[in-house]
VOBA-1610 file (N, C-alpha, C; in pm, whole numbers, padded with zeros to 5 digits, always signed):
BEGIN
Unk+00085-00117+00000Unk+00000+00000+00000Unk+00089+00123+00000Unk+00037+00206-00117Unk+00085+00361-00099Unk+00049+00460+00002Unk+00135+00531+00007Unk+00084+00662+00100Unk+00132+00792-00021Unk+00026+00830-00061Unk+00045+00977-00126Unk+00007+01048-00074Unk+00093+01194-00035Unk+00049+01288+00058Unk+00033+01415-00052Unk-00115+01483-00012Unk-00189+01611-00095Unk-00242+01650+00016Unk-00332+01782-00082Unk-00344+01844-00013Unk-00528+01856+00010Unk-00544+01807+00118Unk-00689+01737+00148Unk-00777+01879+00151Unk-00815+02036+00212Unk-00875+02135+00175Unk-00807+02209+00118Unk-00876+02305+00088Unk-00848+02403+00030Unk-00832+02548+00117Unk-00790+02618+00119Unk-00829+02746+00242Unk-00945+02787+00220Unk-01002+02803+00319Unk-01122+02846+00388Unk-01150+02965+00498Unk-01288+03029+00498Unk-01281+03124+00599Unk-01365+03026+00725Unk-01265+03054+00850Unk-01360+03044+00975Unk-01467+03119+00978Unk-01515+03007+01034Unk-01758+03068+01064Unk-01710+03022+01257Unk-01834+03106+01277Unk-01845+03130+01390Unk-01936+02978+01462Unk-01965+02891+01410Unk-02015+02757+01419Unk-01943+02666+01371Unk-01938+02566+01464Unk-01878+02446+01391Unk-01888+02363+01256Unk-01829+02332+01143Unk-01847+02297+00985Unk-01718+02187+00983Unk-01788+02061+00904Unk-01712+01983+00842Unk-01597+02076+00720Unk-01495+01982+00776Unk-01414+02094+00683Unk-01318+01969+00573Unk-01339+01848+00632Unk-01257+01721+00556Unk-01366+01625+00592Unk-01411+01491+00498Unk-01422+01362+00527Unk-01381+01299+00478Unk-01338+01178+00545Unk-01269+01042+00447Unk-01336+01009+00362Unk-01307+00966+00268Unk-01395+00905+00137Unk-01401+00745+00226Unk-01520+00685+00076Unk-01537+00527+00130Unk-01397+00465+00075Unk-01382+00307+00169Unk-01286+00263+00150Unk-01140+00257+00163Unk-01078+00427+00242Unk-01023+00473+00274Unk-00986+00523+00412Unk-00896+00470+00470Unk-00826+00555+00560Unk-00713+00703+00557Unk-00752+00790+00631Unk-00675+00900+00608Unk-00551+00972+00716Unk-00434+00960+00684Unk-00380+01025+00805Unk-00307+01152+00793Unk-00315+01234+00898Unk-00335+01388+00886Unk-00209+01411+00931Unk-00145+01448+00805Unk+00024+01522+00903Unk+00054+01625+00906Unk-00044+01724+00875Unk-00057+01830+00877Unk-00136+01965+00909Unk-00232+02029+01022Unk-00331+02125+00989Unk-00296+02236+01070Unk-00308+02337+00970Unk-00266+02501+01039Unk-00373+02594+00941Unk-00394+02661+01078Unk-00517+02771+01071Unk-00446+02897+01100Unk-00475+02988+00991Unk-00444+03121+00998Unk-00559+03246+01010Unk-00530+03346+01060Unk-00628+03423+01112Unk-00631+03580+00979Unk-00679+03599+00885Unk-00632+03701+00823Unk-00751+03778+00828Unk-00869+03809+00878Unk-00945+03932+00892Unk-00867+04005+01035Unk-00972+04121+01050Unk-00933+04226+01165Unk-00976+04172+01276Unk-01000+04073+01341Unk-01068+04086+01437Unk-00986+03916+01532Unk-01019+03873+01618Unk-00967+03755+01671Unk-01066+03679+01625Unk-01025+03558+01575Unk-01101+03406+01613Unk-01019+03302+01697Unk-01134+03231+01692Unk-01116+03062+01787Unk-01109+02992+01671Unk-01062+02865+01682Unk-01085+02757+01633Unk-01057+02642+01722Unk-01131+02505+01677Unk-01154+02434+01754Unk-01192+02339+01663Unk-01084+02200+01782Unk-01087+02080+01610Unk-01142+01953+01673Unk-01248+01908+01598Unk-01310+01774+01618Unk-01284+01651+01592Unk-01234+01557+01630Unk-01294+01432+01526Unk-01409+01341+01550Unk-01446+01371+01385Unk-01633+01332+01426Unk-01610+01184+01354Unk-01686+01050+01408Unk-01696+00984+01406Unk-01815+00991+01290Unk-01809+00877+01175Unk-01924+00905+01093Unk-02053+00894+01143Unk-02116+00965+01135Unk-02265+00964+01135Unk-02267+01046+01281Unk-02158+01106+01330Unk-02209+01180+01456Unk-02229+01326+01396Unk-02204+01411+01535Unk-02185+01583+01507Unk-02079+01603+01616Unk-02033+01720+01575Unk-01917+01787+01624Unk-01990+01826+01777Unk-01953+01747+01900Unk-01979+01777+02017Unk-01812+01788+02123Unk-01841+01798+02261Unk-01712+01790+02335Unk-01699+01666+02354Unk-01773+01586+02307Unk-01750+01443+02350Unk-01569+01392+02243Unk-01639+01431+02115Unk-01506+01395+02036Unk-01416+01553+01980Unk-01439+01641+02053Unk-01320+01769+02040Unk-01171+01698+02091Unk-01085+01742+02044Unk-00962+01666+02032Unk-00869+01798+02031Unk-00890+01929+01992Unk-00833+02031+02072Unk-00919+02143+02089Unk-00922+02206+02182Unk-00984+02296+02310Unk-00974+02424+02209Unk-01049+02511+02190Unk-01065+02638+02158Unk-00961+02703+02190Unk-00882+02750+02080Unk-00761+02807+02041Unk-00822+02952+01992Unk-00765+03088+02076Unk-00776+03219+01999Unk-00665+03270+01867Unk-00665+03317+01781Unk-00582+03308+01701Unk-00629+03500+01676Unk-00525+03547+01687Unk-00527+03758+01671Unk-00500+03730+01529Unk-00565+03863+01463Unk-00522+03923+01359Unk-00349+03876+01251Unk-00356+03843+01189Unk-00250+03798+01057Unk-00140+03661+01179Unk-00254+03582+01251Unk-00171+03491+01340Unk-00207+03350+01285Unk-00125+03290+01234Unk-00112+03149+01225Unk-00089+03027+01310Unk-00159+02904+01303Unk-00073+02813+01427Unk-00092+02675+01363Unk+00000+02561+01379Unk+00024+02455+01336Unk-00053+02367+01437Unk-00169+02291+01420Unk-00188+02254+01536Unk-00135+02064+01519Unk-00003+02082+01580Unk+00075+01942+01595Unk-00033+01824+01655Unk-00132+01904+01761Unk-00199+01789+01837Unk-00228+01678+01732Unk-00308+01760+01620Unk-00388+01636+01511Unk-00241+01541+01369Unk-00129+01582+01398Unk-00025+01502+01320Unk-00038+01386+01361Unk-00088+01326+01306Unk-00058+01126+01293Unk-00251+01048+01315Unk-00291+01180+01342Unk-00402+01124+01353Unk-00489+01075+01215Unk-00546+00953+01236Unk-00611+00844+01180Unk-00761+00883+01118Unk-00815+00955+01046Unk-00956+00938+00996Unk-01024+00794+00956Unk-01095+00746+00982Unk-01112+00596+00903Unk-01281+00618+00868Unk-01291+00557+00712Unk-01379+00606+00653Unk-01499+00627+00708Unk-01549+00726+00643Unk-01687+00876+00712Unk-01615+00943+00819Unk-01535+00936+00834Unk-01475+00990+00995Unk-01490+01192+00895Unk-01450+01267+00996Unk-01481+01372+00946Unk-01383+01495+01097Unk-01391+01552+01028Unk-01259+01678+01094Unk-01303+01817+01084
//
């Protein structure tokens, strides 16, 4: 088995509600070695990262990192989710 590494989204703007932002396709397992969120409007956001089990919703039951503030033109790598496992429908 291969491992080809791309690039799973695309940039996106943070919403003030929680949104699927990746799911595994069928048949597939996915592993994440990479996710960083950057902040480029005027104002602060949070972000806050799930892994949703298929067929659930984004609750604290499966949050996997804690509400992160991110200021104005601030970027952050969030290492917590490197190596982590999607397995198909799983969702992020």
């Amino acid at each position: 088995m291969n491992a080809e590494p791309k690039q799973l989204v695309a940039p996106l703007s943070l919403t003030k509600t929680a949104k699927q932002v990746y799911q595994a396709p069928a048949n597939k397992s996915v592993i994440v070695t990479k996710l960083v969120a950057a902040n480029t409007v005027d104002d602060v956001v949070s972000v806050t990262i799930y892994l949703v089990p298929k067929g659930e919703s984004a609750t604290t039951k499966n949050q996997i990192v804690p509400r992160r503030f991110l200021n104005n033109l601030e970027s952050w790598a969030a290492y917590q989710v490197e190596g982590l496992v999607l397995k198909q429908g799983d969702s992020i």
